[in-house]
C-alpha positions in Angstrom: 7.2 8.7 -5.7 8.7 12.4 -4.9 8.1 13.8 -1.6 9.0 17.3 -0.9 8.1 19.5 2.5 5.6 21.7 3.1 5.4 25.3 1.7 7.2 24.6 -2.0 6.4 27.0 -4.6 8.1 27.5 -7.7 6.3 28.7 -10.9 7.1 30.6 -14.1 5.1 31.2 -16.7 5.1 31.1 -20.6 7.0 34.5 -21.7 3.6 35.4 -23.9 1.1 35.2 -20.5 0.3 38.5 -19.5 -0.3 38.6 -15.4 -3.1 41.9 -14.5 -3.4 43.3 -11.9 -6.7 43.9 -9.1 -7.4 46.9 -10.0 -7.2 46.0 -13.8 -10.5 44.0 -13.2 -13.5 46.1 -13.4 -16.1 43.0 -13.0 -16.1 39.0 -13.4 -18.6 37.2 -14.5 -17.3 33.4 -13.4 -20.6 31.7 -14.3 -20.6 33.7 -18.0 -17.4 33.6 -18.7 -16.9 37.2 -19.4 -15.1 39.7 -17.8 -14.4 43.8 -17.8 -11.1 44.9 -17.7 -9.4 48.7 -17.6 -9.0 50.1 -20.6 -5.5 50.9 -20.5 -4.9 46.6 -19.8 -7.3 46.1 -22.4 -5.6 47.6 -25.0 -2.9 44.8 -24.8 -5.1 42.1 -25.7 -6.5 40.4 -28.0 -8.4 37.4 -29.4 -6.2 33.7 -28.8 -4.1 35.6 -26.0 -4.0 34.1 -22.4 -3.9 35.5 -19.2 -3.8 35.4 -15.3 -5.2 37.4 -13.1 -6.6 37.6 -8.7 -10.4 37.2 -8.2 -11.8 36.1 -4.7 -8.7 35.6 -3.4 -7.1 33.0 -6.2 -5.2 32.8 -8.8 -7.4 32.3 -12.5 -6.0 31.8 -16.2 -8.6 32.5 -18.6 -7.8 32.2 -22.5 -9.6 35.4 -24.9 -12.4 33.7 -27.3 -13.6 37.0 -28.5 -13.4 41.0 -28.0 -16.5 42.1 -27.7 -15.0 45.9 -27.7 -14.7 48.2 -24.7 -12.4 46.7 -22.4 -14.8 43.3 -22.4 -13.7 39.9 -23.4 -15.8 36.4 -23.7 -13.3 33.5 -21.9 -12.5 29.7 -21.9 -10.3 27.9 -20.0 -6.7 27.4 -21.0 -4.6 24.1 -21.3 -1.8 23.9 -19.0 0.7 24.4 -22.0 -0.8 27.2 -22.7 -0.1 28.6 -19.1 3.4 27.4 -17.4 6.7 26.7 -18.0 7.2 25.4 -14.6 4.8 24.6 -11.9 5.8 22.8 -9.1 3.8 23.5 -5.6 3.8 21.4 -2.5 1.4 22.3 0.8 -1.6 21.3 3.0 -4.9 23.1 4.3 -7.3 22.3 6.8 -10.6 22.5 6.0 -13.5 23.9 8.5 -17.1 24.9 8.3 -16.8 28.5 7.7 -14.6 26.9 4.2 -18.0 25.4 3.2 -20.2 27.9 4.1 -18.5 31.0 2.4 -18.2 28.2 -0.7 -22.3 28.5 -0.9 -22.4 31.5 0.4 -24.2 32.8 3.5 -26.8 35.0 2.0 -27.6 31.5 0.4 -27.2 29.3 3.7 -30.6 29.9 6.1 -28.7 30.1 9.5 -30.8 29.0 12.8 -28.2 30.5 15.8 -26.6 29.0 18.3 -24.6 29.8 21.9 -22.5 32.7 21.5 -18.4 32.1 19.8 -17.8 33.6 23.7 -18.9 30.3 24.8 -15.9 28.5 22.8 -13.1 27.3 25.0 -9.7 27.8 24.9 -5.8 26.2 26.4 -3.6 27.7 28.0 -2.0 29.3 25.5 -5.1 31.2 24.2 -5.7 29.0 21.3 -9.5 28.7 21.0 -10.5 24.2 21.1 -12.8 23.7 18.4 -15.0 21.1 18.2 -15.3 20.6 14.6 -18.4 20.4 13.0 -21.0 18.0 11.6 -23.1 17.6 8.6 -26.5 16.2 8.4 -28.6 14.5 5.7 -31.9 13.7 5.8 -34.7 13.0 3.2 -37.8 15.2 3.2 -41.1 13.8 1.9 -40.8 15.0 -1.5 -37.8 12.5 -1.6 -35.2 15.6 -1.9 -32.1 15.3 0.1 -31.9 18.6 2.5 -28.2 18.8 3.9 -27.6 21.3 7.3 -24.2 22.1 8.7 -23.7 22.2 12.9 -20.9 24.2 14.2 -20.3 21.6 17.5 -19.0 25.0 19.2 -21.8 27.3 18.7 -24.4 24.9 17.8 -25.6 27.4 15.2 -27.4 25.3 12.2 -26.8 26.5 8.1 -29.2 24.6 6.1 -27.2 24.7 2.5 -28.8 25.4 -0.8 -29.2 22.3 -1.8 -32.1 20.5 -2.5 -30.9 16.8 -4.3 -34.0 14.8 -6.3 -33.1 11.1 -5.3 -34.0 8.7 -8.0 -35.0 5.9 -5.6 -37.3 5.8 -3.0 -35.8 6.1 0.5 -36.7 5.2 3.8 -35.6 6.6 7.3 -32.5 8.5 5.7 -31.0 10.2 8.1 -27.5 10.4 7.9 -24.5 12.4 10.4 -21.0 13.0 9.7 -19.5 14.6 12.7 -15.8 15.7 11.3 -13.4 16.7 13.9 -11.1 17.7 11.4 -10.5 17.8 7.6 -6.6 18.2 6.2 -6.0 18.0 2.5 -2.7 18.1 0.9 -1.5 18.4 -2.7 2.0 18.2 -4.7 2.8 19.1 -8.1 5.6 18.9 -10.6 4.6 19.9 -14.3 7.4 21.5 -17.0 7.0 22.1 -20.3 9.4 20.5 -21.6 8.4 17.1 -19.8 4.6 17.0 -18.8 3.5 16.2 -15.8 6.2 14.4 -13.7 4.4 14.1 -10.7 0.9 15.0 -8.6 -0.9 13.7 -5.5 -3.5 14.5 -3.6 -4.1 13.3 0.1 -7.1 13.4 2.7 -7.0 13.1 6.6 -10.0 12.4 8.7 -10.9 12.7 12.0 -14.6 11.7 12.1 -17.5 10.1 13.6 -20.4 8.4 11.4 -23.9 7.8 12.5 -27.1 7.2 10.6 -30.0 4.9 9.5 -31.5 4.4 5.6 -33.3 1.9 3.8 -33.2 1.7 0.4 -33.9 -0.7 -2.8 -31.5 -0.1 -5.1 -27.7 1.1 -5.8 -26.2 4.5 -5.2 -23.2 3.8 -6.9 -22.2 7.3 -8.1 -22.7 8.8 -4.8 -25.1 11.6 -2.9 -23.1 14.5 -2.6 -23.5 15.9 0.6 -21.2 19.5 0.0 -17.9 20.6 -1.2 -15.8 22.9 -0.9 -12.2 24.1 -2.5 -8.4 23.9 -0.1 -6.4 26.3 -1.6 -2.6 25.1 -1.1 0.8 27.3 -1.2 0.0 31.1 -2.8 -3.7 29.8 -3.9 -2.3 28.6 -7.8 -3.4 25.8 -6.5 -6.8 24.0 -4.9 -7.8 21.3 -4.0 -11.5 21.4 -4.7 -13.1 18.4 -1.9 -16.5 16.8 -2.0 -17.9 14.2 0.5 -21.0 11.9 -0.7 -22.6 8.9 1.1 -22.3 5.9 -1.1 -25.4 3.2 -0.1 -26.0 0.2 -1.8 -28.8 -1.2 0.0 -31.1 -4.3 -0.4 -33.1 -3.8 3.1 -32.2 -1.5 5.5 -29.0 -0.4 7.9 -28.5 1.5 11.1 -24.8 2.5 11.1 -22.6 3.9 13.7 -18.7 4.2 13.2 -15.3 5.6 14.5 -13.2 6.2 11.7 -10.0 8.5 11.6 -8.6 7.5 8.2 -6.2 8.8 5.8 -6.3 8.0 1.7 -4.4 9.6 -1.2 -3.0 9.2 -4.5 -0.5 10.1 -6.5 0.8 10.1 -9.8 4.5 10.2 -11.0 5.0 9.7 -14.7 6.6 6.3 -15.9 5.4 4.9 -12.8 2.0 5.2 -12.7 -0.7 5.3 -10.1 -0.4 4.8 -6.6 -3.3 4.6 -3.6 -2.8 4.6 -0.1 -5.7 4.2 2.7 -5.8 3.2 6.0 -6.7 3.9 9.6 -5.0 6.1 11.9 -6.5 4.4 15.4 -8.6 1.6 16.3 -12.5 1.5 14.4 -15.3 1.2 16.8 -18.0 0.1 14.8 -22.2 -0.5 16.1 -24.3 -1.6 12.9 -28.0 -2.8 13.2 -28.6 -4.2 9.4 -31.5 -6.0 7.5 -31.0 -7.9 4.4 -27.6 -7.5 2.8 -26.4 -3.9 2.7 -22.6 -1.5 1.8 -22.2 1.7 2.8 -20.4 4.1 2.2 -18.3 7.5 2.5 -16.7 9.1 0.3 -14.2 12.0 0.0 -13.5 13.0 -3.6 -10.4 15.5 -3.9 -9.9 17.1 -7.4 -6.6 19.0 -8.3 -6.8 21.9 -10.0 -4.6 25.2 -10.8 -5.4 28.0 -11.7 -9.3 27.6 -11.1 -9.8 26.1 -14.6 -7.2 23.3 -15.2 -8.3 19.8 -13.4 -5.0 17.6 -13.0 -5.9 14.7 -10.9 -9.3 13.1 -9.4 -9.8 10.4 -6.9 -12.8 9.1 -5.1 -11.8 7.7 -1.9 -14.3 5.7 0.0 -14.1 4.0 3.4 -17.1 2.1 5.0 -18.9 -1.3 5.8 -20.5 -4.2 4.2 -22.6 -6.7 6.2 -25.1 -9.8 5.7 -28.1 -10.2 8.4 -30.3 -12.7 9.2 -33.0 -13.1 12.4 -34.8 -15.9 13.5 -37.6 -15.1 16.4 -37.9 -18.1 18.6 -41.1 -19.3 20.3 -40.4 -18.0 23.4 -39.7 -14.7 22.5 -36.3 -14.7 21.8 -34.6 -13.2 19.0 -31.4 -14.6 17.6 -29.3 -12.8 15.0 -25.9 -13.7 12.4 -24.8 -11.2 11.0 -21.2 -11.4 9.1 -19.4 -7.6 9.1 -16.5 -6.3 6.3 -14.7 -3.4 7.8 -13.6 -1.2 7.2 -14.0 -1.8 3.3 -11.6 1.0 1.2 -12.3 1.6 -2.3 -9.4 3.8 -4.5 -10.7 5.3 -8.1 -8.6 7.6 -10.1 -8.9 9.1 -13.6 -12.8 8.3 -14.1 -13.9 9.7 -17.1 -17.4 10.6 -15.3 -15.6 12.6 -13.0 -15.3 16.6 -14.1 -14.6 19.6 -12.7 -17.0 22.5 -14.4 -17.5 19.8 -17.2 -14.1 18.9 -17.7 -12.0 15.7 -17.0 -8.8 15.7 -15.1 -5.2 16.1 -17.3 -5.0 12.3 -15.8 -7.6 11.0 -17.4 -7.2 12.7 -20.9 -4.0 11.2 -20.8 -5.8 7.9 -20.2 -4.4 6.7 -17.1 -6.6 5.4 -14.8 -7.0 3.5 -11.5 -9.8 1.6 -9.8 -9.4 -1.1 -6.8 -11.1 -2.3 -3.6 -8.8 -3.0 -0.2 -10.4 -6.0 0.2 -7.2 -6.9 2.0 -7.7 -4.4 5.0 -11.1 -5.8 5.7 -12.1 -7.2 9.0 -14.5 -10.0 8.8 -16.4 -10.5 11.8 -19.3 -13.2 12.1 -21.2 -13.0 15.3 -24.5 -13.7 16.9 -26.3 -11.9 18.5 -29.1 -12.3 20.7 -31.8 -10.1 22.1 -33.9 -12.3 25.1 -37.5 -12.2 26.1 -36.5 -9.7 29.1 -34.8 -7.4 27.1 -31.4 -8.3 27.3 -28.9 -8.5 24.9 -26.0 -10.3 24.3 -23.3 -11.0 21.4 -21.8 -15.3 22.3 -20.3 -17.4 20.0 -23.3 -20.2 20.0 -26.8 -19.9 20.3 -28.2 -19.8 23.6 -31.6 -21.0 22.7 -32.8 -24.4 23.4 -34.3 -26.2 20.4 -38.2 -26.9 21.2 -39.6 -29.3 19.1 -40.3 -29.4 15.5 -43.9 -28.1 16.4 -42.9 -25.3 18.0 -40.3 -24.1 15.9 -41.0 -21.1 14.2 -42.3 -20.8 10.4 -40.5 -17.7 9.4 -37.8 -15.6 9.5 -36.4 -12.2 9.1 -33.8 -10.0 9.1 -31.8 -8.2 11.4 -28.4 -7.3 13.3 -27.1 -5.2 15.6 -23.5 -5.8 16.0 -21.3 -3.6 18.0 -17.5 -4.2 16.9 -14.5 -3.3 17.4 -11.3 -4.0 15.8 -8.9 -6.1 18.0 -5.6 -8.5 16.9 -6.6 -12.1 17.4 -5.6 -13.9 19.9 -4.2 -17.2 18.5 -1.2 -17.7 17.8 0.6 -19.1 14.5 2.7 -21.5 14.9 5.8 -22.2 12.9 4.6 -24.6 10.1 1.1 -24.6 10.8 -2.0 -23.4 9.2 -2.2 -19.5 9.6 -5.9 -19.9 10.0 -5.4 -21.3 13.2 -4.9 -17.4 14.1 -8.6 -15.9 12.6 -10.2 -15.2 8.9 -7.0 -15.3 6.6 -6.7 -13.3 3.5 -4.7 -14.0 0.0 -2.4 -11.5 -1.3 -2.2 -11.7 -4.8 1.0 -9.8 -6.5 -0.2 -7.3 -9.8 3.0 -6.6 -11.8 2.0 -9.4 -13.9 -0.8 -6.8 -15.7 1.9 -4.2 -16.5 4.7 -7.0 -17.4 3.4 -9.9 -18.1 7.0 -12.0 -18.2 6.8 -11.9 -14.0 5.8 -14.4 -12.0 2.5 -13.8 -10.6 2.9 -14.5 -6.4 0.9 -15.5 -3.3 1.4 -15.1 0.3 -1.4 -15.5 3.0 -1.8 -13.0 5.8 -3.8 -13.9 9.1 -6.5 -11.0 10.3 -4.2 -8.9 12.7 -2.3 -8.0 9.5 -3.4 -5.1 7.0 -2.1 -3.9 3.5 -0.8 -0.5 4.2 1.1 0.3 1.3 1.1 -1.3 -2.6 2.2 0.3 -5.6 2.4 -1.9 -9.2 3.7 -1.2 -12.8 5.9 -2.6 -15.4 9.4 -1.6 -13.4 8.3 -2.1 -9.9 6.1 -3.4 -7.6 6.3 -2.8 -4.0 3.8 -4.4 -1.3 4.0 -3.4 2.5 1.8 -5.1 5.6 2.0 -4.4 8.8 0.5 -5.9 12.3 -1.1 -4.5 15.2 2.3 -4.1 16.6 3.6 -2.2 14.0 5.9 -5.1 12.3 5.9 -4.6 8.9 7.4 -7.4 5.8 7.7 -6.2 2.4 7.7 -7.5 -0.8 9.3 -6.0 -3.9 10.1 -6.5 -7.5 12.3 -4.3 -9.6 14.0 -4.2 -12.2 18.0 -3.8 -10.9 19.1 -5.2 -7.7 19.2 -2.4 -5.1 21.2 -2.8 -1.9 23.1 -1.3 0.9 26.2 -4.2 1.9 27.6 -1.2 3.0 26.3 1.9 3.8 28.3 5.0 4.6 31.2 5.2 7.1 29.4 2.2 9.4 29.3 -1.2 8.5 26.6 -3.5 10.5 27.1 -7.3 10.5 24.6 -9.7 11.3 24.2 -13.7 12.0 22.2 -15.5 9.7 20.4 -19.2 10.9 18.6 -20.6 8.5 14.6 -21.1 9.8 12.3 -22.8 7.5 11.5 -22.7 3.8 9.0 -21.7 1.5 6.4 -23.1 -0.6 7.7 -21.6 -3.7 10.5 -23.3 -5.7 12.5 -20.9 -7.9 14.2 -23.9 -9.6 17.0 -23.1 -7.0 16.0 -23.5 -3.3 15.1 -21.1 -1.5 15.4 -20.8 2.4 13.5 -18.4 5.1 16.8 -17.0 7.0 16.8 -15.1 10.4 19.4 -11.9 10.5 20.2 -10.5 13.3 22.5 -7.4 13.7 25.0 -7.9 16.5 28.5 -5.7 15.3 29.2 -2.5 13.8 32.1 -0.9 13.3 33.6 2.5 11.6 35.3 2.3 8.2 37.6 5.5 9.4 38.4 4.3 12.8 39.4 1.1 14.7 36.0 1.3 16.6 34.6 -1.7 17.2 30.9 -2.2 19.1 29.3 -5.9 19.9 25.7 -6.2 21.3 22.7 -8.4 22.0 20.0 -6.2 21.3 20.3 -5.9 17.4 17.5 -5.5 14.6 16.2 -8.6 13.6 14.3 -9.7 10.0 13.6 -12.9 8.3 14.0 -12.8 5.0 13.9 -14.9 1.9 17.3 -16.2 0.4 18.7 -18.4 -2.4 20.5 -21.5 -0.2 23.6 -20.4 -2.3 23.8 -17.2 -0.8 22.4 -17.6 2.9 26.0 -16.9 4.2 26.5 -16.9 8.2 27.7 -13.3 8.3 25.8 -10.7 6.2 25.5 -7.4 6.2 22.2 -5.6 7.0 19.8 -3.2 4.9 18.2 -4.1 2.0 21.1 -6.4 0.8 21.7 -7.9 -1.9 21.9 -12.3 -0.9 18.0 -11.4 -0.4 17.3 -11.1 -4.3 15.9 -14.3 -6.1 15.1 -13.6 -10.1 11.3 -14.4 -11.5 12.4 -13.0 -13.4 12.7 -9.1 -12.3 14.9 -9.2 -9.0 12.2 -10.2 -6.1 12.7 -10.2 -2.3 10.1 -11.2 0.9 11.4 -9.7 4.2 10.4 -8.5 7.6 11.4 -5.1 8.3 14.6 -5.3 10.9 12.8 -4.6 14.0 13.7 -4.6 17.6 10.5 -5.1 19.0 9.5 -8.6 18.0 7.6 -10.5 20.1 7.3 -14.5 20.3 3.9 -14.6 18.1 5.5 -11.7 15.7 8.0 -14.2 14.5 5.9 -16.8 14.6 4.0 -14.8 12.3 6.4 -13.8 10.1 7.7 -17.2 9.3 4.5 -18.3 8.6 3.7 -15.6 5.9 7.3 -16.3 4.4 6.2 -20.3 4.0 3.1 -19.6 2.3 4.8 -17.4 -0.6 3.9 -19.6 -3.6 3.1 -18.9 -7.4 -0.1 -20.9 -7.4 -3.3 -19.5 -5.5 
């Protein structure tokens, strides 16, 4: 997709828009749809006209459904034809708790105070630290949900108007996000004359999760928690955020989690939908669970201009799945299994169930839609857990308990886990030609551009666990597929429709020696080989220059036998491309940081690309 800088703005409107002015706005009723405008601006309109105006510090397009006479009109919302010629915008916004409050507002919020704000700290620079804020969900004994913000500086409490009927019993809900931070950014690139080219929408989260509930029964569409509008560049636009907990429950869960994350989406006409999500550091994760249970949290970023034109929705969820079962022993032992997923990221964009003030995004009108589960950054983790009869507790990999005899064993069992985790790289190592399970849980990566163009060859590769999906992006012209270890090595695969390459690439020229490694699984009908490159000359096209080294990138790539010349040179070049029939390559990233297990690794993951599962 596009990607622009921060702080891009550049809008014009249709020639018939008329723009007023503050003081042309006698009263707005937002919830009515009515408004009172100055005579002498009145005058100008008139039924079927549309217009833009500032009210609470945004910019709103409101389209005239009637004059009711005397300056005062009845209003519905625009299309965004009916408002630009051009619109593009590009910029991010933090979010923080004053945001949420003044969205409820504070004669609504009951306030219970805290330290004094002259208790805050600040650097050396006079910048006050904050320590972000928290919100906090718990389930009263009517079975309402009461939500209450904490300002983790002041420690003041605002218990929001909100008052949520669950439709399921619950028990023990208490749930506490503790944000450190909340970014949002937004980009958007909509003519006239073409539609909407281009829009995204992206989240970043610093935050702690903590919380117990036990529940019968699926949650699916989410318990909203609060929301709250970003406005981005000269407030045309906002992005309007909302942050639910997601449970699915059979039993019960006590959840504790470290999770700075990032997710977004975007959409760029032609090309489709994209979603990215991962972590930003290492997940600590303590769950204690019962039964079977998912939970999750979600952050659900709706673009919109102009306060009344929805472009682009997405539900983004991170969180945990996990299975538990505990057996007490006889002499007053308790041993638990318990197998965690996470974190588990869910992407959905363009759901029809989705609105903002009853109406669906421009993305879904236009039907284009987008729902998937990262199944392929899950961790699996199967432990065991035991708690003894003095009290201490212990995670080893085999029971500890002595089996009594078949008289003594016990006659029942129940369920339960507590399983402090914490994401870590394996620590096997895969061998060249051997069975990448030999290094942890392995996943399957199964290529998509076969549902958008059926003609290409659907492809497999497996991954071992130290290795996430950090990028994917499928349609009919292109599919690209980034993962990455926890050393940062990355290998990418990519279909297109044109070979794309760099043999040489502005006034240097790189050359690099090629040894041929291994091969693959897959058989194109002409063999393919796994080739090591690695850069060792460069040299100026304008000068005699001439530089030599040891230390060069290195990648492993695969490469028709016909092509896998000695000498190559480096980029994305073109010897890599094998037809199936779009042009296809599977390559590490050069890198100059490999380590002995990386390339290991690597090789590995080249041999098991196949086009069977």
């Amino acid at each position: 997709g596009e990607f622009w800088p921060e702080d891009i703005e550049n809008v014009s409107y249709k020639e018939n828009i008329s723009q007023l002015q503050f003081f042309d706005i006698k009263d707005y009723k937002e919830d009515e749809n009515i408004i009172y405008i100055d005579e002498s601006a009145a005058k100008n309109l008139k039924k079927g006209d549309t217009f833009v105006f500032d009210y609470m510090g945004e910019k709103i397009a409101k389209k005239i459904v009637e004059d009711m006479g005397n300056g005062t009109f009845s209003l519905e919302d625009p299309e965004i034809d009916e408002v630009f010629n051009t619109l593009i915008v590009s910029d991010s916004a933090s979010i923080g708790i004053d945001d949420i409050i003044s969205y409820y507002g504070l004669d609504n919020v009951k306030v219970s105070a805290g330290k004094p704000v002259t208790m805050l700290t600040a650097d050396v620079s006079g910048n006050i630290n904050s320590k972000g804020f928290a919100i906090e969900a718990a389930v009263n004994d009517d079975n309402e949900l009461e939500v209450t913000l904490t300002d983790n500086d002041t420690e003041a409490e605002y218990e929001l108007p909100i008052k949520q009927k669950l439709n399921k019993k619950c028990e023990n809900f208490s749930i506490k996000w503790d944000v450190n931070n909340i970014n949002v950014g937004a980009q958007v690139k909509y003519t006239l004359k073409s539609g909407l080219k281009y829009a995204s929408v992206g989240v970043d989260i610093d935050s702690e999760i903590s919380g117990e509930i036990g529940v019968e029964g699926d949650f699916s569409d989410g318990i909203l928690l609060c929301q709250t509008p970003a406005l981005i560049g000269s407030n045309l636009v906002a992005v309007n955020v909302a942050l639910y907990i997601v449970p699915a429950v059979d039993g019960s869960v006590n959840l504790k989690v470290e999770v700075p994350y990032y997710a977004g989406v975007s959409y760029e006409k032609g090309k489709g939908v994209n979603g990215t999500m991962g972590l930003r550091s290492s997940m600590q994760t303590s769950i204690e669970a019962e039964g079977t249970m998912g939970l999750y949290f979600r952050t659900a970023p709706m673009l919109v201009t102009m306060k009344s034109i929805p472009l682009l929705d997405a539900e983004l969820d991170i969180g945990a799945e996990a299975e538990a079962t505990r057996t007490g022993r006889p002499n007053g032992q308790i041993c638990s299994d318990v197998n965690v997923k996470c974190p588990v990221f869910i992407i959905g964009v363009g759901d029809e169930s989705v609105k903002y003030k009853n109406k669906k995004s421009l993305l879904c009108t236009m039907d284009i839609s987008k729902s998937c589960e990262f199944t392929s950054f899950a961790r699996s983790k199967s432990l065991h857990y035991e708690r003894l009869a003095d009290g201490t507790k212990q995670f080893v990999k085999e029971c500890t308990y002595n089996e009594q005899p078949e008289d003594d064993k016990p006659k029942g069992s129940e369920a339960s886990s507590e399983a402090p985790t914490q994401e870590q790289p394996t620590q096997e190592q895969v061998t060249q030609g051997t069975d990448l399970k030999e290094s942890g849980p392995l996943h399957t990566y199964k290529t998509r551009m076969a549902e958008y163009f059926p003609e290409q060859t659907t492809f497999y590769f497996d991954y071992p666990d130290n290795w996430t999906v950090v990028s994917e992006r499928a349609n009919a012209n292109t599919e690209v597929v980034i993962i990455q270890n926890d050393n940062g090595v990355q290998i990418e695969y990519m279909a297109r429709d044109d070979k794309f390459g760099t043999e040489i690439m502005g006034n240097i020229m790189v050359e690099a020696k090629n040894d041929v490694v291994s091969k693959p699984r897959y058989n194109s009908g002409g063999e393919l080989v796994i080739v090591k490159t690695k850069d060792y000359k460069e040299y100026s096209r304008t000068s005699p220059d001439v530089r030599e080294y040891d230390d060069g990138a290195e990648r492993y790539a695969l490469m028709p036998a016909s092509t896998s010349y000695s000498i190559c040179h480096t980029g994305i070049y073109l010897g890599c491309y094998f037809e199936a029939p779009k042009e296809t390559m599977f390559s590490s990233i050069p890198s100059k940081k490999l380590t002995d297990k990386d390339r290991e690794e690597i090789i590995a993951i080249l041999e098991s690309f196949r086009d069977t599962p």
